[in-house]
N, C-alpha and C positions, 0 to 999 in steps of 0.2 A: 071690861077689857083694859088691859094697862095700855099707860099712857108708856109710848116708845118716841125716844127721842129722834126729831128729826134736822136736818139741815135745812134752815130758811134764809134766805137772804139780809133780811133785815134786825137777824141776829148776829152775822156773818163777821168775822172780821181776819184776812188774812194774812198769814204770817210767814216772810221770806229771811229765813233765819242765813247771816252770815255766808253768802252766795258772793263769794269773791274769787278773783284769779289764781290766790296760793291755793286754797283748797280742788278749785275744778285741776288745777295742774297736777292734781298727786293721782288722778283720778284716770281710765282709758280715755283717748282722745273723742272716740266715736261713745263714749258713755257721757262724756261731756256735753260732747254736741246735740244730745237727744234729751238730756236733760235740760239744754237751754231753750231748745223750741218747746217742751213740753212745760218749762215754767213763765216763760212767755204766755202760751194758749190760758193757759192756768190764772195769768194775768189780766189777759184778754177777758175772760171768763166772769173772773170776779168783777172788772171795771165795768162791763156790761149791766151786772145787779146793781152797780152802784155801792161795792163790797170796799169798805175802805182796810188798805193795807198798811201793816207794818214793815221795814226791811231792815234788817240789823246786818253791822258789820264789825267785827273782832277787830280789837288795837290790836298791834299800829298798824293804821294803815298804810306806812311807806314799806311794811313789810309784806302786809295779808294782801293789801290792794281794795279796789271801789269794788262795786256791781259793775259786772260785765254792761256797756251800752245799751246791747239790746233788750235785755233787763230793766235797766235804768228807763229807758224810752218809754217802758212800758207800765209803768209805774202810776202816772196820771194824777189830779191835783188832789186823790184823796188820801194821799199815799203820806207817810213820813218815814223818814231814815233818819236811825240811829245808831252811834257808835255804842260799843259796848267792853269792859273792863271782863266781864265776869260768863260764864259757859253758862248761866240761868241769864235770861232773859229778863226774868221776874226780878232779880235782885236791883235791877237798875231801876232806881227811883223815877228819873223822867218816862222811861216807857209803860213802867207800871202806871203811875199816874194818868198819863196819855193812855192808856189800854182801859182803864176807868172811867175816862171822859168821853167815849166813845160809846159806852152802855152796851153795848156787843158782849155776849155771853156765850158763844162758839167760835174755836177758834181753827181756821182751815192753815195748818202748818206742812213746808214746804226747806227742803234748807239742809245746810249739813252743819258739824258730820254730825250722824245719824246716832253715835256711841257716843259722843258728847256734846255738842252745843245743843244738839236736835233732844237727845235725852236728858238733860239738866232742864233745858226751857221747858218740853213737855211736862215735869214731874211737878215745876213751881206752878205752872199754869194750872195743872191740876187741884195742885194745894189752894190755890187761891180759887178756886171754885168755879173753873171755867173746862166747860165742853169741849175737850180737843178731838180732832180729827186729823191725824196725819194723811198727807198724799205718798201713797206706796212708791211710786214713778217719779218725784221730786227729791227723795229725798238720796243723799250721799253721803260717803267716808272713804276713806283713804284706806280701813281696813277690811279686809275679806269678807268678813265672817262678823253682819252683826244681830247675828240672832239674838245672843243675852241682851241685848241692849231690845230690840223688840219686845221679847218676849217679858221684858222691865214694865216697858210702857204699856202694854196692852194690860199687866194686873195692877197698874195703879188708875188703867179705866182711860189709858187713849184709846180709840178708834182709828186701824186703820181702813183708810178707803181708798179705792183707782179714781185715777182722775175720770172715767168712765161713770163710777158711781156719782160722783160728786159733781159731773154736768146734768145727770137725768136727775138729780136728785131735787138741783137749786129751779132746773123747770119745772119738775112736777110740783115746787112749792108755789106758785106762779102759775099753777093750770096749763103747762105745757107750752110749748115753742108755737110761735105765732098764733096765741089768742089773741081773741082782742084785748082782752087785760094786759098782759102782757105786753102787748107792742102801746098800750096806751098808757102803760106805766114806764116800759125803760126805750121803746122806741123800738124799729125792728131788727130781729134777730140776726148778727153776722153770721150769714152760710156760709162762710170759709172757715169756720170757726171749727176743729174736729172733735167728736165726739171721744175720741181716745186719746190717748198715750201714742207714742212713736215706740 
């Protein structure tokens, strides 16, 4: 039987690509708001496994703006933020490096926009040899229509997943929600935590 890749937490490392106030603003107001509780939970999620994140943010910032608070809050001590020059993620020496020293070889991306910062970072992540899985429901763009930009990533070998897939996925790596493994490994399980997408 072939070996099929799967998502474990301790390969985990997630990635909140360029989630700032210029971008959610070109976006519906209510597609905003549902993308920020669901990258939150998303946060929640990985901070749970003990998933250390990345979150980038496009110069300048007096123009693009921070991460939203409730974002930022949600971050937690495993987290680092980085500014970034360049629409690949990978061309930036310090996060490359940091992406390296981490030993993490899946990468759970989240972020916009979806036709370039999100499709440039995906494709160098690729090149450099790392497992991407994009979240279908995190991610964003300002324009209509990004299928070609999808349909890019998915034949250079991203994966995309629901955030649905990628909470049943990180417990079944872990023998399911409230084992004993489980809760004696990351502590017990937040029940307010939702299994889907808004």
């Amino acid at each position: 039987m072939a070996a099929v890749p799967r998502i474990v937490p301790h390969r985990c490392c997630g990635l909140v690509v360029d989630f700032q106030d210029f971008f959610l603003a070109q976006i519906d107001k209510r597609l905003a708001s549902r993308i920020k509780i669901n990258t939150v939970n998303l946060l929640r999620l990985l901070g749970y496994f003990q998933i250390p994140v990345v979150a980038t943010l496009e110069r300048p910032l007096h123009a693009k703006g921070g991460l939203p608070q409730e974002i930022a809050d949600r971050l937690g001590d495993r987290a680092r933020v980085f500014e970034k020059e360049y629409f690949d993620l990978c061309k930036e020496r310090a996060i490359r490096q940091h992406l390296a020293r981490l030993k993490r070889d899946q990468m759970i991306v989240a972020g916009c926009e979806t036709d370039v910062c999100v499709l440039q970072s995906c494709l160098g992540l690729v090149g450099l040899g790392y497992e991407v899985y994009a979240v279908e429901e995190l991610l964003f763009s300002s324009a209509h229509d990004v299928d070609a930009a999808i349909a890019r990533m998915r034949a250079a070998g991203v994966a995309f997943v629901t955030y649905k897939m990628l909470f049943y996925e990180l417990l079944e790596a872990v023998e399911g929600r409230h084992t004993e493994k489980m809760t004696k490994t990351f502590g017990a399980f937040p029940d307010d935590l939702p299994d889907s997408a808004e």
